[in-house]
C-alpha positions as CSV (number, residue, x, y, z in Angstrom):
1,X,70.9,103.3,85.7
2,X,72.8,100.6,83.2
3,X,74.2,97.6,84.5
4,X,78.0,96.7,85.0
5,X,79.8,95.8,81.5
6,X,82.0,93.7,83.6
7,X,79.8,91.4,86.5
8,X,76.4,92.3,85.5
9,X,75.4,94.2,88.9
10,X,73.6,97.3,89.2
11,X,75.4,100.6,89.1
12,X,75.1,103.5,91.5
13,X,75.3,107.2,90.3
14,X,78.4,109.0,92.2
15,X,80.7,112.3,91.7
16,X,83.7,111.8,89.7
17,X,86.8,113.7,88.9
18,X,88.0,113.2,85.4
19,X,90.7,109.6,85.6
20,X,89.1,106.7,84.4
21,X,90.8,104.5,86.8
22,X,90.7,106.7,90.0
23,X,88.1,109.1,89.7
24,X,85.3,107.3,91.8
25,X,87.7,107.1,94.6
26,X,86.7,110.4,97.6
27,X,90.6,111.5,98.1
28,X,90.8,111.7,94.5
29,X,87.3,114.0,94.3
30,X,89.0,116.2,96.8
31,X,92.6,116.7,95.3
32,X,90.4,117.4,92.2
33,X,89.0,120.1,93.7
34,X,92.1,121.5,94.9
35,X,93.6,121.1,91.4
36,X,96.2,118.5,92.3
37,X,96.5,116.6,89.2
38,X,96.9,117.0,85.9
39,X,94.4,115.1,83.5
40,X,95.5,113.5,79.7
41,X,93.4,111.8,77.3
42,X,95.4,109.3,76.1
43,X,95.0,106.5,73.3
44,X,96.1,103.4,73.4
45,X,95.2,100.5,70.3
46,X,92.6,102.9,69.3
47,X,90.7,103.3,71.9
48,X,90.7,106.5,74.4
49,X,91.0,107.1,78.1
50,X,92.0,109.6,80.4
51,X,94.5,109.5,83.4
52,X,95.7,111.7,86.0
53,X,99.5,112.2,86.2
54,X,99.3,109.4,89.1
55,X,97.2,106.8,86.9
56,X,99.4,107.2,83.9
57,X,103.0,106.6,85.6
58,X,101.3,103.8,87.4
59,X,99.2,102.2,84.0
60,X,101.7,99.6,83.5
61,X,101.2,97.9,86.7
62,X,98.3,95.9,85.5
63,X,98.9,92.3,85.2
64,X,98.0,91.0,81.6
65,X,94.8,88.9,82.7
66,X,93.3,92.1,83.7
67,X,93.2,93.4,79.9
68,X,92.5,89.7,78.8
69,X,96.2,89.2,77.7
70,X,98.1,86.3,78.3
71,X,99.4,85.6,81.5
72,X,103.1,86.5,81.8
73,X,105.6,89.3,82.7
74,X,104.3,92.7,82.7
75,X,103.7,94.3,78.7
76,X,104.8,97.3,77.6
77,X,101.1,99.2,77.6
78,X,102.0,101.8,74.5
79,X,99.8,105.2,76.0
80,X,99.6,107.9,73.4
81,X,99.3,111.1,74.5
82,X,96.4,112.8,72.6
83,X,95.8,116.2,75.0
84,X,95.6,117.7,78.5
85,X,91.9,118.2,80.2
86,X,91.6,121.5,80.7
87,X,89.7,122.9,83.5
88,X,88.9,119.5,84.4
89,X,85.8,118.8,86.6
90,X,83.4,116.5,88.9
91,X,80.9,114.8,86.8
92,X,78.6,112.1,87.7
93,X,78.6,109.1,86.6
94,X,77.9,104.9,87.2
95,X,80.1,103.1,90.0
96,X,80.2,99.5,90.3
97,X,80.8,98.6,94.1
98,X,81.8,94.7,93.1
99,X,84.1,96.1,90.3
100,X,85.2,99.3,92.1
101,X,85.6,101.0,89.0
102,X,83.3,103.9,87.3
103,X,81.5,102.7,84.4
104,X,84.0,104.9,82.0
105,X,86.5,102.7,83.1
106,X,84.3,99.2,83.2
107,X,83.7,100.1,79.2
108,X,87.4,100.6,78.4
109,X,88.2,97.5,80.2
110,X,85.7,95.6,78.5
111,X,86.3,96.8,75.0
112,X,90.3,96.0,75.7
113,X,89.3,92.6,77.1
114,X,86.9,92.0,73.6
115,X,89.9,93.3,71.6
116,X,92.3,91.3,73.2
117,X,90.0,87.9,73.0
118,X,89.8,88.7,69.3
């Protein structure tokens, strides 16, 4: 297993359901299942990630240090929607218990932080 883009540490192989941001988390495995969400790939300054319908009305909630932006009010995070995820399912993938984030997400962070530095 890789190690954390973000803080280095070691990274332990868990089920996922398909959002970026939630999809380590075991109530989210299970509405999975269950087929409570909806997933969309989405785009955003050219790079891609994908959301359930809770993670995308709540995307804009990050502060701007998170993404490596300047601290101030809230931005406007411009999400393009590229398509639904159809019959979306578990996967397994890296989790980073200091981050707790999957390493999908810890990539897309860390690419928007690089970008954002530039």
């Amino acid at each position: 297993m890789i190690n954390c883009s973000i803080c280095s540490s070691r990274l332990e192989a868990i089920d996922v359901a398909p959002c970026f941001d939630c999809g380590h988390a075991p109530a989210e495995l299970q509405e999975c299942l269950r087929g409570e969400h909806e997933y969309h790939l989405f785009r955003i300054r050219g790079q891609e990630i994908v959301l359930c319908d809770f993670c995308d009305a709540d995307f804009g909630s990050y502060l701007p240090g998170f993404w490596g932006l300047p601290a101030g009010r809230l931005p406007d995070y411009p999400l393009e929607l590229v398509s639904k995820v159809e019959n979306p399912q578990l996967a397994q993938e890296g989790y980073c218990a200091a981050c707790q984030h999957r390493l999908a997400f810890l990539l897309f962070r860390r690419r928007a932080v690089d970008y954002n530095a530039a």
